[in-house]
OpenMM code with the backbone's topology and positions (N, CA, C; nanometers):
from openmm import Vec3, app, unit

residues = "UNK UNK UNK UNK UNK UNK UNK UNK UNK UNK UNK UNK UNK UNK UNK UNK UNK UNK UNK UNK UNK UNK UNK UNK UNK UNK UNK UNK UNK UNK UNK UNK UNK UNK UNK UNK UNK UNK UNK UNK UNK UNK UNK UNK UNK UNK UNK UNK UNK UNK UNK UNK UNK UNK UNK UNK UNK UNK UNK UNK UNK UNK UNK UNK UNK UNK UNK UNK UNK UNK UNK UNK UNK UNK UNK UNK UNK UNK UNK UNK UNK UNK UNK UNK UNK UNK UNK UNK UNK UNK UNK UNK UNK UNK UNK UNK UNK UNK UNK UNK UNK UNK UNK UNK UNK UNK UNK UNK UNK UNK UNK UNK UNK UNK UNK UNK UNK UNK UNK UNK UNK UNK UNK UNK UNK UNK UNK UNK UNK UNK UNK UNK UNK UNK UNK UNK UNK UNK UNK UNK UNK UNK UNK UNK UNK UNK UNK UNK UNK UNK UNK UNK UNK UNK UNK UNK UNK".split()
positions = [
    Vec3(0.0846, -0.1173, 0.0000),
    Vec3(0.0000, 0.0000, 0.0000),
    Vec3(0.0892, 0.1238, 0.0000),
    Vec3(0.0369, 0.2133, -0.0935),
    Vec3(0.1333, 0.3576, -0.0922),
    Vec3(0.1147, 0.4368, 0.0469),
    Vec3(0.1907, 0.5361, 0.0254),
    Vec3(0.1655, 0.5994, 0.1335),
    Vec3(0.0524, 0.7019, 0.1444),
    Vec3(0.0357, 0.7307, 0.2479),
    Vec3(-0.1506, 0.7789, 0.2621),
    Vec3(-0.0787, 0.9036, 0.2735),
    Vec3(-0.1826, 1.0290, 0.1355),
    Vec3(-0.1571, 1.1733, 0.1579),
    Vec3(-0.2681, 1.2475, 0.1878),
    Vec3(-0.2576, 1.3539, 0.3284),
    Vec3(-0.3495, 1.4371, 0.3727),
    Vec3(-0.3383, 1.5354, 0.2977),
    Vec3(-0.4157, 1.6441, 0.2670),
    Vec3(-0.3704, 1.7802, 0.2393),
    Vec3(-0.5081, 1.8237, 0.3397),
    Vec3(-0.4610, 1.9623, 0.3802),
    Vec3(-0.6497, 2.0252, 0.4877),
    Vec3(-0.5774, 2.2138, 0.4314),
    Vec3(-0.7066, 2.2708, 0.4419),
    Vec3(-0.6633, 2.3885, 0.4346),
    Vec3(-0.8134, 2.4660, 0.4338),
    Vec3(-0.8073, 2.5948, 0.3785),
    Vec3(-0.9023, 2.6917, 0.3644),
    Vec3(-0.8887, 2.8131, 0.3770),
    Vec3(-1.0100, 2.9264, 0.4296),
    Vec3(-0.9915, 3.0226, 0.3926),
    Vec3(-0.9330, 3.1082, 0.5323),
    Vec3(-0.9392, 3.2543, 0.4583),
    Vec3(-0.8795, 3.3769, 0.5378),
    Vec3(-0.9504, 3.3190, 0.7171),
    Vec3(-1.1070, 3.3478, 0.7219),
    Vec3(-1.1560, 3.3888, 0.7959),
    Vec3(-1.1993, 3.2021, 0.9284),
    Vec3(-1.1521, 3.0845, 0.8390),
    Vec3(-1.1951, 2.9797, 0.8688),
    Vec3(-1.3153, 2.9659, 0.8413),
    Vec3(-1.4362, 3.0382, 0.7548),
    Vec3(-1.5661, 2.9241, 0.7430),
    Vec3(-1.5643, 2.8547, 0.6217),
    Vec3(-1.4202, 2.8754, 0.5529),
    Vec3(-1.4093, 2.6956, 0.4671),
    Vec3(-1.3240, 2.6278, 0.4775),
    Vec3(-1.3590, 2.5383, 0.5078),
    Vec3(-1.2364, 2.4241, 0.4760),
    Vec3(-1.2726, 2.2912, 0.4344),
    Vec3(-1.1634, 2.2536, 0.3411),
    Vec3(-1.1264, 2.1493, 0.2673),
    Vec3(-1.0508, 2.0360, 0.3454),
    Vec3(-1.0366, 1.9352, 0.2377),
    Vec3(-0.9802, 1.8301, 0.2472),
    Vec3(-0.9447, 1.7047, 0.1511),
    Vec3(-0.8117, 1.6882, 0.1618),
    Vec3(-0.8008, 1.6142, 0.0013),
    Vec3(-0.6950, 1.4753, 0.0680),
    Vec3(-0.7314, 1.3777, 0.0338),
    Vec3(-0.6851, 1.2190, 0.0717),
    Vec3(-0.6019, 1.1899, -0.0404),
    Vec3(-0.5665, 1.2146, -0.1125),
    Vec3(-0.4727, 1.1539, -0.2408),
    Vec3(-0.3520, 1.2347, -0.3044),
    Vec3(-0.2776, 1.1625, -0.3536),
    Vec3(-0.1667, 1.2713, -0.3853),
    Vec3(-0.2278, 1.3558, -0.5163),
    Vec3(-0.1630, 1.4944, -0.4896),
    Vec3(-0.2239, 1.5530, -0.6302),
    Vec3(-0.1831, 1.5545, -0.7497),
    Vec3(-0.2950, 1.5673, -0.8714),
    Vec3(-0.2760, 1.5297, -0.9952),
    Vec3(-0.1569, 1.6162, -1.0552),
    Vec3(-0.1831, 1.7331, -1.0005),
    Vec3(-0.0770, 1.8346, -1.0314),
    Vec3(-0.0344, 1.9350, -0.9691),
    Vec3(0.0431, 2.0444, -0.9856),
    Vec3(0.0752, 2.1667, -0.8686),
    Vec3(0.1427, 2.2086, -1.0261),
    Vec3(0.0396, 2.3418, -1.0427),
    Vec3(0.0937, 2.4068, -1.1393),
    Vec3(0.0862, 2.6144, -1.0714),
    Vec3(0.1666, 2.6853, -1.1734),
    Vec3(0.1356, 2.7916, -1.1551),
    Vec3(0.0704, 2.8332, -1.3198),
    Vec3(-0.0664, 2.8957, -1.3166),
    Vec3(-0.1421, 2.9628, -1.3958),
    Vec3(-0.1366, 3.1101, -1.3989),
    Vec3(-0.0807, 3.1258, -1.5530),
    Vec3(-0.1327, 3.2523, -1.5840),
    Vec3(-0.2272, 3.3124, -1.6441),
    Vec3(-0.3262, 3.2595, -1.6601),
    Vec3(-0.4373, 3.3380, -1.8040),
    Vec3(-0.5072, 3.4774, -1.6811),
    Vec3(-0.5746, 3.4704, -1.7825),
    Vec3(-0.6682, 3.6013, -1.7553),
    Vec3(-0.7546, 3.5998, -1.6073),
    Vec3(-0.8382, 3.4470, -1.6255),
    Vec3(-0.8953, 3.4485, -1.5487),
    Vec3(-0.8571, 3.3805, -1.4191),
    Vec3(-0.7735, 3.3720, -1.3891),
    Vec3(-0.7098, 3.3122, -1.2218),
    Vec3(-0.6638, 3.4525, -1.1982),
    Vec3(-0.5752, 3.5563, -1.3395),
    Vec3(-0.5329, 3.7178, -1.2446),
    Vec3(-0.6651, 3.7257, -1.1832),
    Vec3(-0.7790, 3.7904, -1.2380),
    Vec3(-0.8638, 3.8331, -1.1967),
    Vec3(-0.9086, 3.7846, -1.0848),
    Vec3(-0.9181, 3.6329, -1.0827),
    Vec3(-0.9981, 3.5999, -0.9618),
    Vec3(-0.9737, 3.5581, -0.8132),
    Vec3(-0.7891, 3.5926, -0.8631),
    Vec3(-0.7120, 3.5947, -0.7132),
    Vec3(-0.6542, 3.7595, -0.6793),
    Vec3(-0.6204, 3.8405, -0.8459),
    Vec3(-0.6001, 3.9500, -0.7840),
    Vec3(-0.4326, 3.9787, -0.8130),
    Vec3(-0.4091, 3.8407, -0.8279),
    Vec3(-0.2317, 3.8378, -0.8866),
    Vec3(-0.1670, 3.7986, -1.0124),
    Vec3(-0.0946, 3.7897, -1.0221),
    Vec3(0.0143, 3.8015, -1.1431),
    Vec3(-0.0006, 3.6635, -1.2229),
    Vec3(0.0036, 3.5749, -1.1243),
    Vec3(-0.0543, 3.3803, -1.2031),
    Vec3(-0.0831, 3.3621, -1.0497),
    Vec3(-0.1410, 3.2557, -1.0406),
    Vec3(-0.2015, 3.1836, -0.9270),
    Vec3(-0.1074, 3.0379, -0.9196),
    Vec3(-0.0785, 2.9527, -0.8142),
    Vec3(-0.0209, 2.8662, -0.7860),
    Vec3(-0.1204, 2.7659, -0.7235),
    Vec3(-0.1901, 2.6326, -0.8013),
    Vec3(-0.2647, 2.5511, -0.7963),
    Vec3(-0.2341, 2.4364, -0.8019),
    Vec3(-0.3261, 2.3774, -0.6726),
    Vec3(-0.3121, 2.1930, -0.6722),
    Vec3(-0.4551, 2.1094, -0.7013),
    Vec3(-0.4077, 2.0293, -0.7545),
    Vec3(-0.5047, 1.9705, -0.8243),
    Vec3(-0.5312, 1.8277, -0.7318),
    Vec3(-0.6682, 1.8137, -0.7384),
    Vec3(-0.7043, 1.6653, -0.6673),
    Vec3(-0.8553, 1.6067, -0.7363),
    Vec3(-0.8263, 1.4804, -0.7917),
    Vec3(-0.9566, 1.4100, -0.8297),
    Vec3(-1.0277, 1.4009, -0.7360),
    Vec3(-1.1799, 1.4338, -0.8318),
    Vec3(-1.3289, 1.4660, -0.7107),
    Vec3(-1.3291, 1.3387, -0.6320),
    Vec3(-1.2840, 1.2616, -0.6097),
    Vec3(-1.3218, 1.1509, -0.5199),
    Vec3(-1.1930, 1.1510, -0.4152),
    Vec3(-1.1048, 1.2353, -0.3977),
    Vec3(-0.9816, 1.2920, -0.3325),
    Vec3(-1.0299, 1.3911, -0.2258),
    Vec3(-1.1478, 1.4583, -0.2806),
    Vec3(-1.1792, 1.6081, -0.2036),
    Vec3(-1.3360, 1.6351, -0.1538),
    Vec3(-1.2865, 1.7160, -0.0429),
    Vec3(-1.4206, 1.7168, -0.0040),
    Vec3(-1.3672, 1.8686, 0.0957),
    Vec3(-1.5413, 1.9134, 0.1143),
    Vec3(-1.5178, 2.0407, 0.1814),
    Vec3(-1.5752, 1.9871, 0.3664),
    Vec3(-1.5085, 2.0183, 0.4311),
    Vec3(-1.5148, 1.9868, 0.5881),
    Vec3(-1.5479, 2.1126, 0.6740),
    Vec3(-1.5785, 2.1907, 0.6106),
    Vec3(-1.6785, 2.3160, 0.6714),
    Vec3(-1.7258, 2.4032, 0.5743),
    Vec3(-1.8610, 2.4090, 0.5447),
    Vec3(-1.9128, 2.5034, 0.5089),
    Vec3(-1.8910, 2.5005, 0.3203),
    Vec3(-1.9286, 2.5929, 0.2794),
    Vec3(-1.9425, 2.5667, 0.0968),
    Vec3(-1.8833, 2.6829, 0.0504),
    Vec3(-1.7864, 2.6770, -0.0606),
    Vec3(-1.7821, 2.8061, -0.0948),
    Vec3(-1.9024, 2.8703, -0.2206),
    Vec3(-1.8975, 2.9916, -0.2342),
    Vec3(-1.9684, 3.0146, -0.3190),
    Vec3(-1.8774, 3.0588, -0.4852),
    Vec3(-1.9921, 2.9823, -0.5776),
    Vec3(-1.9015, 2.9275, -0.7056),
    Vec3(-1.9933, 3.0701, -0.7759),
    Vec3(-1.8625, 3.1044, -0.8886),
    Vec3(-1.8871, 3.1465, -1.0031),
    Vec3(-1.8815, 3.0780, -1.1174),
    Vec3(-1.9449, 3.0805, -1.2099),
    Vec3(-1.8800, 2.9947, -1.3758),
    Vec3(-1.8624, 3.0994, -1.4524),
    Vec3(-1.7045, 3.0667, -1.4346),
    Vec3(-1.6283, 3.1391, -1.5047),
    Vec3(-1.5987, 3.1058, -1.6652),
    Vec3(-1.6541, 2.9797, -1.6980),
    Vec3(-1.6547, 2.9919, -1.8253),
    Vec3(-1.7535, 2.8120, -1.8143),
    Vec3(-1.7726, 2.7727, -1.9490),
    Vec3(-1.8394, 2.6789, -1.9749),
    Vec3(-1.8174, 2.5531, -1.9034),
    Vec3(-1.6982, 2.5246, -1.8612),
    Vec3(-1.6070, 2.3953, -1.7691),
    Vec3(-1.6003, 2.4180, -1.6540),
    Vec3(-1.6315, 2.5354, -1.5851),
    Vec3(-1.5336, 2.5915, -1.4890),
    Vec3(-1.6302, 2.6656, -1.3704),
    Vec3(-1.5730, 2.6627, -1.2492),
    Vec3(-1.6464, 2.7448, -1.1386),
    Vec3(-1.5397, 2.7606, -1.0833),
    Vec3(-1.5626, 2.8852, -1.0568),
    Vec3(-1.4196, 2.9555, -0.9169),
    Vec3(-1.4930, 2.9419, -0.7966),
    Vec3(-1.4176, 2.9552, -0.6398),
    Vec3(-1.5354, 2.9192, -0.5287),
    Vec3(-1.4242, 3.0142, -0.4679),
    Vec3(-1.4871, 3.0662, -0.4048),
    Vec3(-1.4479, 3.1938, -0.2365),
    Vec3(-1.5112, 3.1977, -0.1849),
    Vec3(-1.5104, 3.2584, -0.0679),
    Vec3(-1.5481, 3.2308, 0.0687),
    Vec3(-1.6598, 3.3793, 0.0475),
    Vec3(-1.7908, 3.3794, 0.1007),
    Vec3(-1.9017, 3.4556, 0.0827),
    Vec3(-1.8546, 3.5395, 0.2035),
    Vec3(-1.8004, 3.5672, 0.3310),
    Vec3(-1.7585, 3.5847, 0.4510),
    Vec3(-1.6526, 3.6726, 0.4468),
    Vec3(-1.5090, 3.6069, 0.3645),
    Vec3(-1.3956, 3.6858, 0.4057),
    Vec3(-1.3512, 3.7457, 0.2519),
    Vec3(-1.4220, 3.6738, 0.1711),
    Vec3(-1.3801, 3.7046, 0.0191),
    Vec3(-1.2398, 3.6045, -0.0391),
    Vec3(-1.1940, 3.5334, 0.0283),
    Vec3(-1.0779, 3.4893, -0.0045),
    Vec3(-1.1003, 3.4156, -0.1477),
    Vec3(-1.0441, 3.3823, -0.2548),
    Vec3(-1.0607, 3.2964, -0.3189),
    Vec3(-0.9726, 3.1735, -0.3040),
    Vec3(-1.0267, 3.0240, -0.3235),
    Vec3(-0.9791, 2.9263, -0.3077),
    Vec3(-0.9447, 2.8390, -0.3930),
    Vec3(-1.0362, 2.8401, -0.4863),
    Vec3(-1.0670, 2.6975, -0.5447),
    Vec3(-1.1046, 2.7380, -0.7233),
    Vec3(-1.0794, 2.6269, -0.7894),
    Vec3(-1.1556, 2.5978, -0.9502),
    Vec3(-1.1760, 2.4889, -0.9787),
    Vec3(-1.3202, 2.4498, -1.0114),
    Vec3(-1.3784, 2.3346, -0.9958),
    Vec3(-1.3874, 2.2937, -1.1696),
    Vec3(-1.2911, 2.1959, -1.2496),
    Vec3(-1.2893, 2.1982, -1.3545),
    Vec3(-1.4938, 2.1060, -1.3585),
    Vec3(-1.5720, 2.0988, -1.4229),
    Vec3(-1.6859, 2.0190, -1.3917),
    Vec3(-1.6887, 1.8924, -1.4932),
    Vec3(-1.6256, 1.9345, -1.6848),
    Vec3(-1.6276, 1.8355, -1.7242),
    Vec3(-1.5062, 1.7052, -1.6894),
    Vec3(-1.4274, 1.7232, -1.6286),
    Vec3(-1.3232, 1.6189, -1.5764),
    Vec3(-1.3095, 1.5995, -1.4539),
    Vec3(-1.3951, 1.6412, -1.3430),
    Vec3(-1.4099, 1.6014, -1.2059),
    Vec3(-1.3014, 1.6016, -1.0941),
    Vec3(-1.2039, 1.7531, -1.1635),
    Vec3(-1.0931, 1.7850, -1.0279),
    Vec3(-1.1358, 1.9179, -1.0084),
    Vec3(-1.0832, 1.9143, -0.8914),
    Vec3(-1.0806, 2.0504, -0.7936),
    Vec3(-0.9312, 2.0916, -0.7611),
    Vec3(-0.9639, 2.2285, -0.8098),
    Vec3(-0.8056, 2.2818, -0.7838),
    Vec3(-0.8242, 2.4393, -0.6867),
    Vec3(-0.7086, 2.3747, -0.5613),
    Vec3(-0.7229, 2.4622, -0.4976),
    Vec3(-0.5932, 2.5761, -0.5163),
    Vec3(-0.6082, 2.7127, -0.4275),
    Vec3(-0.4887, 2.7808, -0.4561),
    Vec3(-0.3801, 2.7255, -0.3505),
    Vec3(-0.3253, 2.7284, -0.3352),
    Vec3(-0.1570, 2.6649, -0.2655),
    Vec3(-0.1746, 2.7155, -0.1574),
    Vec3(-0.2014, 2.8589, -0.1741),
    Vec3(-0.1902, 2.9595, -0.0100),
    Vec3(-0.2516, 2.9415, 0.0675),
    Vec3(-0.3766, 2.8666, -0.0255),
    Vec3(-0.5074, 2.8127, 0.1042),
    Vec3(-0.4279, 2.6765, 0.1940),
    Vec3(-0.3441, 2.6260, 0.1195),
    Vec3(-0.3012, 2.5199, 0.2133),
    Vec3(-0.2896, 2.5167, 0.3536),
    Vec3(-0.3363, 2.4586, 0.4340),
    Vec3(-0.2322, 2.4622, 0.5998),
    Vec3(-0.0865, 2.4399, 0.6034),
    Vec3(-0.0371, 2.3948, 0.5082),
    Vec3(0.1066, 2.3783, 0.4723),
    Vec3(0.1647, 2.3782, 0.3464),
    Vec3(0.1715, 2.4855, 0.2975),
    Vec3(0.1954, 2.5351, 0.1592),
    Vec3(0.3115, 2.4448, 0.0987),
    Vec3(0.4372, 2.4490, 0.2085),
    Vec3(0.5395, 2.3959, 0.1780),
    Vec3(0.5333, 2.2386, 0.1069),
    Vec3(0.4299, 2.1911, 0.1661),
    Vec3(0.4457, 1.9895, 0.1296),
    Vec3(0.4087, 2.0076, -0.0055),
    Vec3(0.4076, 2.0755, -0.1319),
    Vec3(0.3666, 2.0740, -0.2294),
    Vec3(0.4811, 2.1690, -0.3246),
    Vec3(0.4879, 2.1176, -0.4511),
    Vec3(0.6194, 2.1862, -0.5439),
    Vec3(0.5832, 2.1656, -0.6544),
    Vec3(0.5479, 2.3183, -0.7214),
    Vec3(0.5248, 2.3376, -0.8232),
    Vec3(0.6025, 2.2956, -0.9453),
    Vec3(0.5344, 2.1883, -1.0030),
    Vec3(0.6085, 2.1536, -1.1601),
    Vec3(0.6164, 2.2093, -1.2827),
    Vec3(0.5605, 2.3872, -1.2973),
    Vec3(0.5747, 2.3999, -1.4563),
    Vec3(0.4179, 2.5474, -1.4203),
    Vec3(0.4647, 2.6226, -1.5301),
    Vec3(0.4045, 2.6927, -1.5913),
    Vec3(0.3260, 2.7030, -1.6729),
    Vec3(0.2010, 2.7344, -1.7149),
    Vec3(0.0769, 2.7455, -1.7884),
    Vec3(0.0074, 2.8338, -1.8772),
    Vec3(0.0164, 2.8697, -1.9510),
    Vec3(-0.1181, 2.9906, -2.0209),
    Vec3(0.0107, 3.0805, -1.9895),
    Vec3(0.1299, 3.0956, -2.0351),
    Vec3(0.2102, 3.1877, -2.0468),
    Vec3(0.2219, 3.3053, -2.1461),
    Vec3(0.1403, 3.2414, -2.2579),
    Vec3(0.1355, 3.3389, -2.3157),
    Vec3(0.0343, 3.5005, -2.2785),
    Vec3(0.0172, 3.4603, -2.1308),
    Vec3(-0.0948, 3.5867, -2.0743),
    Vec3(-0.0343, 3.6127, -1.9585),
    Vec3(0.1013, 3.5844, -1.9663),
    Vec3(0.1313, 3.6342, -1.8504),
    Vec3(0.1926, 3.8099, -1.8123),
    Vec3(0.1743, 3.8430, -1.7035),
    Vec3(0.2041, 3.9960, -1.7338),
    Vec3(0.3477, 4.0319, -1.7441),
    Vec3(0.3704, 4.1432, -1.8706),
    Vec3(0.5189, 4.1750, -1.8950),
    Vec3(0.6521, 4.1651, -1.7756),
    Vec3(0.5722, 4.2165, -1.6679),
    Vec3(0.6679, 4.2497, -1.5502),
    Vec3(0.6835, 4.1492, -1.4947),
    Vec3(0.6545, 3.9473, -1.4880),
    Vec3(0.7234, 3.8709, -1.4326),
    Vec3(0.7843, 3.8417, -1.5261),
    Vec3(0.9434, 3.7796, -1.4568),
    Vec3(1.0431, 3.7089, -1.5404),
    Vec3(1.0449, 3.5860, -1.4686),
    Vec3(1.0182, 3.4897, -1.5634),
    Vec3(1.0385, 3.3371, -1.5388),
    Vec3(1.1586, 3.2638, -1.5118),
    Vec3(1.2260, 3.2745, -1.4167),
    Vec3(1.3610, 3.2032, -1.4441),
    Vec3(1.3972, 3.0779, -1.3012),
    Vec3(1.3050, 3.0592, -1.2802),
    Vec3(1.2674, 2.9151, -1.1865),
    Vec3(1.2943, 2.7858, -1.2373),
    Vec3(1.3529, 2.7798, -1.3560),
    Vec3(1.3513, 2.7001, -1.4652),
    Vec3(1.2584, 2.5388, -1.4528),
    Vec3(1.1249, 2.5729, -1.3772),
    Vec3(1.0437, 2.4881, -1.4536),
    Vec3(0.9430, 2.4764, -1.6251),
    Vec3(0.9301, 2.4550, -1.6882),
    Vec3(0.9045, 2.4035, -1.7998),
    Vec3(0.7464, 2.5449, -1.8057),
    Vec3(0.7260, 2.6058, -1.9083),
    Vec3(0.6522, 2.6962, -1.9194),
    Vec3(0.5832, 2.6336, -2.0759),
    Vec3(0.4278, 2.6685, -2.0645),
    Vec3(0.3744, 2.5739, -2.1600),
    Vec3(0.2599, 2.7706, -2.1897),
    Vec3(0.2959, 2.8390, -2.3233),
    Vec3(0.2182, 2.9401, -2.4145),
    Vec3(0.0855, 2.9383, -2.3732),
    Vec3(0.0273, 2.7854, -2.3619),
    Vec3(-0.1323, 2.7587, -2.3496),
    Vec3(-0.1490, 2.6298, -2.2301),
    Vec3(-0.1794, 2.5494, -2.2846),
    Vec3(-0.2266, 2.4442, -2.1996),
    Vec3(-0.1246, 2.3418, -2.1968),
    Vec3(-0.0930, 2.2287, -2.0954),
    Vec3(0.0069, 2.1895, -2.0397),
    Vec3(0.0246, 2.0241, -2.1765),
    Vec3(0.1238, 2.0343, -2.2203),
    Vec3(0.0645, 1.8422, -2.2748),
    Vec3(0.1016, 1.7462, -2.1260),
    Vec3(0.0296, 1.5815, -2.2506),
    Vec3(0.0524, 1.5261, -2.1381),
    Vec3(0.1661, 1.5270, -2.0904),
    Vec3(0.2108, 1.4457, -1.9664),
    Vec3(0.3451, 1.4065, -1.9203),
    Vec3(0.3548, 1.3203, -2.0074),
    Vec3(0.5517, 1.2543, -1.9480),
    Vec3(0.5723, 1.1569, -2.0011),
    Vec3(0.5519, 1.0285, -1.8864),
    Vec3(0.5424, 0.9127, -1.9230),
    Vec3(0.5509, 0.8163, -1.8392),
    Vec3(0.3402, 0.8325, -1.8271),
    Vec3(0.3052, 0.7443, -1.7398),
    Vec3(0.1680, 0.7090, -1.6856),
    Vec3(0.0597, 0.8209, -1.6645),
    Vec3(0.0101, 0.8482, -1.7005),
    Vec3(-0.0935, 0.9707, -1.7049),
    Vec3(-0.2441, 0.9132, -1.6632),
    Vec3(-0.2195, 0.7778, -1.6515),
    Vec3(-0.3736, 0.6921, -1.6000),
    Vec3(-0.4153, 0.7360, -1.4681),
    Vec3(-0.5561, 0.7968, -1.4524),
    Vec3(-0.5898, 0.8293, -1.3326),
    Vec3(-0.5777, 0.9790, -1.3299),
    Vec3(-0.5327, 1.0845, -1.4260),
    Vec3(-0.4248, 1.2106, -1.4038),
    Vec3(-0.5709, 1.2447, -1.5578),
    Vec3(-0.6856, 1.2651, -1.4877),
    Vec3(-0.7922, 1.2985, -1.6328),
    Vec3(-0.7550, 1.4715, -1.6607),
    Vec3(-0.7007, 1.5196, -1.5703),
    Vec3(-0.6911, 1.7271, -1.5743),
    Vec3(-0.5902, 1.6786, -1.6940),
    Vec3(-0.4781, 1.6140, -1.6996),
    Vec3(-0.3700, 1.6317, -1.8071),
    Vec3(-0.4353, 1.5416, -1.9057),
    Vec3(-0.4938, 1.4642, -1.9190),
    Vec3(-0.5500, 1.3964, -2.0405),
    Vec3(-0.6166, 1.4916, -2.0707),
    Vec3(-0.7232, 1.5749, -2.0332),
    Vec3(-0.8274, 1.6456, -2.1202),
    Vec3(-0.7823, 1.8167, -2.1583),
    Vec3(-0.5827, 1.8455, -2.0675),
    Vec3(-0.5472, 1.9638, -2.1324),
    Vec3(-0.4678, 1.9286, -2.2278),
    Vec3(-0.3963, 1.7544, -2.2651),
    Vec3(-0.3570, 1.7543, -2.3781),
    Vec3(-0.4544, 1.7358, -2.5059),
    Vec3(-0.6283, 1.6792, -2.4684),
    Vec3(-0.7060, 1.7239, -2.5804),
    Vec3(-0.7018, 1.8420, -2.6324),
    Vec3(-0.6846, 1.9408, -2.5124),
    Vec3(-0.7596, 2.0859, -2.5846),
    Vec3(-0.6232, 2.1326, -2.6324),
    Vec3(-0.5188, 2.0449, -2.6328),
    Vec3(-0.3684, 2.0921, -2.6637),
    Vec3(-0.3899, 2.1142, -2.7968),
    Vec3(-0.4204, 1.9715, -2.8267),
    Vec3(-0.4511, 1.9180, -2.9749),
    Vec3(-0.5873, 2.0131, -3.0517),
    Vec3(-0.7025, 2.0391, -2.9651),
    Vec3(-0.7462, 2.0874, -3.1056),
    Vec3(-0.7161, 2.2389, -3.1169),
    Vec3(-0.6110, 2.3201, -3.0009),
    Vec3(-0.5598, 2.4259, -3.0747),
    Vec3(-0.4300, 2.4802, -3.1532),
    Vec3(-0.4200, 2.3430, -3.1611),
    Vec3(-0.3105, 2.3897, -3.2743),
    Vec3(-0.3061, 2.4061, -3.3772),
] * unit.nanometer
topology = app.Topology()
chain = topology.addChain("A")
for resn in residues:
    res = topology.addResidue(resn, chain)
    for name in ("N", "CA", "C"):
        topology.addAtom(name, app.Element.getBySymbol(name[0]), res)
């Protein structure tokens, strides 16, 4: 048996919190348009966990749909934003900061770079992807967020 992963976290004020049992699918940092906007910063730094990984352990956040796939969730209370609930592939991605322990998690790679704002310079030298991430290499079974961003890899090219 692998080893068993906790993650717990939530918001500014404590009336949300999460909880995720599995290791995550991913830990990326996002730049498009809509994570600036809906955190307020430059790219957002996100972990990813399949819906059967996560669950909320106080209280609900309240969701926007931010586009046809997608709901953002913050806290109705403190305003914090937390979360993006992809809906057609069944992960939840939270922001990093919400973590209780930011540190147990390490970002692999860059996203939607081509929207990122002039004034960061990338030189972290993880792997920076113009648009959407392809798959990895090696096993991607179980990992549906990177199977369905190397679909949309494919039909924009």
């Amino acid at each position: 048996m692998g080893k068993h992963h906790i993650y717990e976290g939530g918001c500014l004020c404590g009336a949300l919190r999460y909880r995720a049992t599995k290791k995550p699918v991913g830990v990326a940092h996002c730049h498009c348009r809509n994570c600036q906007r809906h955190t307020g910063a430059a790219f957002v730094t996100s972990v990813g966990f399949t819906g059967d990984a996560f669950s909320w352990t106080k209280g609900q956040p309240a969701l926007y749909n931010s586009s046809a796939n997608g709901q953002r969730g913050f806290c109705s209370h403190c305003g914090s934003t937390v979360s993006f609930h992809w809906l057609d592939i069944g992960t939840d991605w939270v922001h990093a900061g919400t973590l209780d322990h930011p540190e147990t998690v390490t970002p692999e790679l860059h996203f939607m770079t081509k929207t990122q704002v002039s004034w960061i310079k990338l030189n972290d030298g993880l792997p920076c992807y113009p648009r959407y991430v392809p798959e990895r290499k090696g096993s991607t079974e179980g990992d549906p967020a990177y199977t369905e961003i190397q679909k949309e890899l494919k039909r924009n090219r």
